[in-house]
C-alpha positions, 0 to 999 in steps of 0.5 A: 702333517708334522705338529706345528709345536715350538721347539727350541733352536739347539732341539731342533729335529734338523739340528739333532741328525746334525749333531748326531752326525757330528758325532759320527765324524768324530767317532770315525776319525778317532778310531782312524786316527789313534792307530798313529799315537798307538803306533808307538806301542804296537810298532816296538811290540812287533818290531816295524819299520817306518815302511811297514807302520806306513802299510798300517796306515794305509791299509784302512784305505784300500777298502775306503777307496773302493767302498766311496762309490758303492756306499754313496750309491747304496746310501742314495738307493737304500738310505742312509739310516740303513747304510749308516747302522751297518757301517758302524757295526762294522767300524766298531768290530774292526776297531775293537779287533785292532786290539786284539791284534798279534802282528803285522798281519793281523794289524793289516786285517783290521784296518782293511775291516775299518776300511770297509766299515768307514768307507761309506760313511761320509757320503751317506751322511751327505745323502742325510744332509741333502734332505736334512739341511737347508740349501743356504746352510750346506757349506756350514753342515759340511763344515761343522761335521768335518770340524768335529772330525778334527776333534777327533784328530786333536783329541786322539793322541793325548787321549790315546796316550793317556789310555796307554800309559795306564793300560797299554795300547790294545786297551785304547782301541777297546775304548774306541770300539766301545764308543762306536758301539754306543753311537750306533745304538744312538743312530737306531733310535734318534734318525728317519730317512725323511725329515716329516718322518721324524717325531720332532719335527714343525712345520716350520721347521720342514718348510725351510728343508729341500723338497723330498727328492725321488729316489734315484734306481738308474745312475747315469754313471759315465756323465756323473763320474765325468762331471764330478772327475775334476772335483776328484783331482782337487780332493786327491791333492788335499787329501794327500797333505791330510793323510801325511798329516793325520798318519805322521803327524804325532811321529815327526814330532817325536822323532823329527824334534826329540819329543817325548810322547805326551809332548808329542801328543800335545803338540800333535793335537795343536796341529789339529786343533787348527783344523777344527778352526779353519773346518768351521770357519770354512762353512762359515765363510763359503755360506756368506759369500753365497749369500751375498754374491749369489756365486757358487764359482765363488763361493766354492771354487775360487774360496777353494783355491785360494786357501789351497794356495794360502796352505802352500805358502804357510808349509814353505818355511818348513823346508828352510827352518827347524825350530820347533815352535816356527815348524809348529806355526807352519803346520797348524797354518798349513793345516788350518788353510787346507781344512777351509777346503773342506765345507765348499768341496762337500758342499760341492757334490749337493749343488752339482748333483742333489738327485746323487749326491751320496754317489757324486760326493763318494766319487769326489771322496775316492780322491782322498782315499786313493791318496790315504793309500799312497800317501802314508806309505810314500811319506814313510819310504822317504823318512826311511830312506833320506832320514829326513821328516821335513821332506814329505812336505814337499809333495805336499806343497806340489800338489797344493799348487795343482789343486790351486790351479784346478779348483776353477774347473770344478763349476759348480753353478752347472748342474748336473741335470741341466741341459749342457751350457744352461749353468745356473748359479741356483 
């Protein structure tokens, strides 16, 4: 039995793996994300063209995208402490070895590494969350991870920046590599696979956690892929807005408006740091509409659909203006109403499928990743080709529209072990 000993609320056993994943979400999109304010080194170093700085950005998903599925599966089948420690050796590695790139191809090479390492992060960390956080607090876990995400995106380019001016490009991805190394260390010693493993742990404490889940050797993959497919096509039509952002973003603001770099970095991080905001105030606010309707419908999709469609509204001016701080409040409210999507669509994969929600939230997350593949390099072919840093917006705000359409098919009140019409709200 774990000890019954008070603990205080912020050292809490639960709240510490909460933290550490936190951290680990930070870490993953600093080391994904500094590749676009450093692209203004590397990219004069070896003479790229928006199209091939496009590739570079999108060469981490090509791995990303296959590795969504097989790492949720191996995270539900061997765990996520096991899955976790490989997979930050990896990313940390391939970070490392961007900077010791010495041209294009050697750049490609290390983002498809990164690719690989990150691809199974985020579903194991929901496999982690299913056993880790209370079933009324899934939405703001889901949501305080991806927040400390979009630190990671705020704080990147005036950090990057920072490191380049004093010691050029290839010194950031060192410094990134270095963090990594340290996080996975932290992971080894910090986390246990079941809560009543951990030494912190009360019984108080275990008593509001899920029952412990059997572990699951046979994955009914065709019905899980079926159920989980229109969660999917949501997922690629938000991600494809938070690809465009996260690669182009720091480069429309240098280029599109005649920024230097540090103002570019800084009006780039206020993009983000709007996200952070509608991150966790997405996980606020999808929990208490649980609360007090008892709805998933609710909760998750209509919440869904609703701020897809906000994000829309709030990119439009963009299409009709070009002043700097209007084009600025258009993005930072298009981004901040995108991200209010991100705690019920990870949230999502726990309420339909407990049993697999490592497998179900990486078959929703390939979405993102197919459309980190497409995205960058769609973007970058249209700034090329039509000189015009407002039009990727477009798709954008089409597929916004989509997912706001779709969201009511994703049901998430049906489980997905219940006989078929027998939805649950539960």
């Amino acid at each position: 039995m774990p000890p019954n000993r008070p603990a205080g609320k912020l050292l809490r056993a639960s709240n510490v793996v909460l933290g550490l994943l936190c951290l680990m979400y930070f870490i993953t999109y600093l080391d994904r994300v500094n590749v676009s304010t450093a692209a203004a080194g590397f990219a004069r170093e070896f003479d790229l063209n928006k199209t091939q700085i496009g590739l570079v950005f999108s060469a981490f998903a090509y791995p990303y995208l296959v590795f969504q599925i097989i790492g949720g599966w191996v995270s539900d089948r061997f765990g996520a402490r096991r899955t976790l420690l490989i997979c930050g050796a990896t990313w940390a590695a391939a970070t490392a070895l961007t900077g010791m790139a010495g041209g294009l191809a050697s750049l490609l090479a290390a983002r498809v590494l990164l690719g690989l390492g990150e691809g199974a992060t985020f579903p194991a960390a929901t496999s982690a969350m299913s056993r880790w956080v209370a079933k009324g607090r899934r939405g703001f876990a889901q949501g305080i991870t991806h927040a400390a995400a979009r630190v990671g995106n705020a704080a990147a380019p005036a950090a990057i920046v920072t490191v380049m001016s004093a010691y050029g490009w290839r010194a950031s991805f060192y410094a990134c590599a270095g963090i990594s190394f340290c996080w996975v260390i932290l992971w080894a010693v910090t986390f246990t696979e079941l809560p009543a493993d951990h030494p912190r742990i009360t019984a108080a404490e275990l008593a509001e956690l899920p029952e412990p889940r059997r572990r699951q050797d046979n994955v009914p993959w065709r019905r899980l892929f079926r159920r989980m497919l229109p969660v999917t096509i949501v997922y690629f039509c938000y991600g494809w807005t938070l690809w465009l952002f996260l690669s182009w973003i720091p480069q429309y603001f240098l280029h599109s408006h005649n920024l230097d770099l540090k103002k570019s970095a800084l009006f780039a991080s206020s993009v983000f740091f709007a996200g952070v905001v509608g991150d966790t105030l997405g996980g606020i606010v999808t929990d208490r509409i649980l609360e007090r309707t008892g709805s998933l419908q609710r909760a998750r999709s209509l919440m869904v659909g609703v701020c897809m469609l906000l994000a829309l509204v709030a990119l439009l001016p963009l299409l009709f203006n070009h002043d700097l701080y209007l084009c600025l409040a258009c993005l930072c409210g298009g981004f901040f109403f995108a991200e209010m999507t991100i705690a019920p669509m990870w949230a999502i994969p726990m309420d339909i499928a407990p049993e697999f929600s490592g497998t179900a939230s990486g078959m929703m997350n390939s979405g993102s990743a197919l459309a980190a593949i497409i995205s960058p390099v769609a973007s970058g072919w249209l700034i090329d080709v039509f000189d015009n840093w407002e039009l990727p917006f477009v798709g954008s705000m089409i597929l916004m529209g989509i997912g706001t359409a779709l969201a009511y098919r994703m049901r998430p009140q049906s489980r997905f072990d219940q006989p078929a019409g027998a939805g649950s709200e539960g």
